[in-house]
N, C-alpha and C positions, 0 to 999 in steps of 0.2 A: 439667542440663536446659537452659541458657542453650546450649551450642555444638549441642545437637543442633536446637535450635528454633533457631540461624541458621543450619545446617545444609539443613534443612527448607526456612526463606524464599530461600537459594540454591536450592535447584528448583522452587520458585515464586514467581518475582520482582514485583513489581505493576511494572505500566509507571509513569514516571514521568510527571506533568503536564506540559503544555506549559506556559512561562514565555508570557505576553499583554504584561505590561506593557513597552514599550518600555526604560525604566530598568533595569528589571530586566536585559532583554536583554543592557543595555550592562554591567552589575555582572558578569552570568554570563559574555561576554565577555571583559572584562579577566582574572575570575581565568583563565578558561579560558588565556590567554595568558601570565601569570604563570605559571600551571602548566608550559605548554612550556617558557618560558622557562629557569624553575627544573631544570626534566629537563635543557633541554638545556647547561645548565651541568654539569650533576652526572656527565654522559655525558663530557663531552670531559675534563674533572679525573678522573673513572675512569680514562678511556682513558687517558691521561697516566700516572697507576699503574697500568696494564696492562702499558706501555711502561716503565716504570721497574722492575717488578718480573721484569718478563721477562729485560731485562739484568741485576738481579743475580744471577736467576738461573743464565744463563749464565757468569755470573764467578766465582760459588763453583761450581758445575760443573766447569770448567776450571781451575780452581786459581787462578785471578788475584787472589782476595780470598779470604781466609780466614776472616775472624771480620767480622762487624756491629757496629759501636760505635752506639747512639740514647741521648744524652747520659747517663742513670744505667748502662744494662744495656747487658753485653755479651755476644754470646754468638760462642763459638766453632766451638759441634760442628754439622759438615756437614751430618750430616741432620737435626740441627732444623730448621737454617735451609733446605735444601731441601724439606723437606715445609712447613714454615711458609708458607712464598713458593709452593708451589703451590695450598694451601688459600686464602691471602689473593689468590692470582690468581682462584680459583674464586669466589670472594663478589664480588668486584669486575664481573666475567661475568656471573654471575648477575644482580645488581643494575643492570648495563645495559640487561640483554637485559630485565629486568621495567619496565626505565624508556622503552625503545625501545617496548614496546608499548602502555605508557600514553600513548604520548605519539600512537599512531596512534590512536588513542580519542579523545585530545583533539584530533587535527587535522580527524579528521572532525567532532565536534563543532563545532570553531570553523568550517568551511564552512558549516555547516546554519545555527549561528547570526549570520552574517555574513555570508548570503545573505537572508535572514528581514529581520535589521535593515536590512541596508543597500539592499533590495531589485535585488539583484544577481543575474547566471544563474548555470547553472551553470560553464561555463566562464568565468569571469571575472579581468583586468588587477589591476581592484582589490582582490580577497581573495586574491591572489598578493602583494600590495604589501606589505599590510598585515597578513598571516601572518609571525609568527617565523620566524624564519631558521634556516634549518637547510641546511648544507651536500649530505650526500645526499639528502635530499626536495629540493631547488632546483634539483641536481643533472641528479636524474632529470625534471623540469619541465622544462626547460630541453633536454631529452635528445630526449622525445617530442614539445615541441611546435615545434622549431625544426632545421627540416630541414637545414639548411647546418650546424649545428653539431653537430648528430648524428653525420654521417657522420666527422668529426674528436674527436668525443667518447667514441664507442658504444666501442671496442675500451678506453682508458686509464679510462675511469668504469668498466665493467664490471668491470674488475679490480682497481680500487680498491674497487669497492664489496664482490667478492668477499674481498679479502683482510678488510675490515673485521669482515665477515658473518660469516664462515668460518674465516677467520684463528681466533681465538683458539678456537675450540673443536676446531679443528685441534691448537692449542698445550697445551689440556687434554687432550686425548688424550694426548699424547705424556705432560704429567705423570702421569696416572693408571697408564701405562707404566712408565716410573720410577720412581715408588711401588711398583710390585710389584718392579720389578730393582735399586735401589739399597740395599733395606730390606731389614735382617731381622726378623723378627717382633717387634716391642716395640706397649708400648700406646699411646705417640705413634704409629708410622705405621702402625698398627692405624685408630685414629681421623683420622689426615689422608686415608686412602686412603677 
């Protein structure tokens, strides 16, 4: 009864109150900021074992490494460790791409509430300043609102930020590929695939 009734209250959500008190503002504010903040650590340590997991993939692939030592366990058979490293690539993805969209949730939040507070427009120097930093959001700022750098920016951002975007679910394809052609029917890459 509890999942079907939050069930329920997800297709009818009551709108939330507006926050009045100024203090408050500032409290909703920070976490809101904390929160980026915390995403966008946890995004770029991903990324990192996106990039880490992808190379060893490729290295037990091609035979360059053979077995994984992580100080007690060791394991040797290929397609554990291939299917292991493409499932731990898939949660890692996952977990981005849910954190990348939290975080466009909370960016617009922090505009509304930081325009509110600090009685700022909408286009504004200072809620540019004083928004967390984020590489491609500053990126793309920076892209659209600064026309001499545009033109020197648009084609290597574009593709940057494609690879980023695109990249890995490009690289999950391929694994999910692999899972059908390197595997024979067992109940591990049963359940990694």
């Amino acid at each position: 009864k509890g999942l079907s009734d939050y069930l329920e209250s997800l297709k009818n959500p009551e709108q939330d109150g507006e926050v009045s008190d100024a203090s408050l503002k500032v409290t909703y504010l920070t976490i809101v900021i904390d929160n980026i903040r915390n995403n966008n650590q946890a995004i770029r340590r991903n990324s990192s074992l996106l990039v880490l997991a992808l190379s060893i993939y490729f290295l037990l692939l091609y035979d360059v490494i053979g077995k994984l030592n992580a100080s007690v366990i060791e394991i040797s058979d290929k397609s554990i460790l291939l299917n292991g490293i493409a499932v731990f690539f898939s949660y890692l993805y996952l977990v981005n791409v849910v954190r990348w969209y939290h975080n466009n949730d909370l960016r617009i939040k922090f505009d509304e509430i930081s325009r509110e507070l600090f009685n700022l427009g909408i286009l504004s120097n200072t809620s540019k300043i004083i928004k967390p930093f984020n590489i491609l959001f500053h990126t793309l700022d920076f892209q659209s609102e600064k026309n001499d750098l545009s033109i020197w920016l648009r084609l290597p951002s574009l593709t940057a930020q494609a690879l980023v975007l695109f990249g890995p679910a490009i690289i999950q394809s391929y694994f999910i590929y692999n899972l059908f052609a390197l595997n024979t029917p067992d109940f591990f890459s049963i359940v990694a695939i």
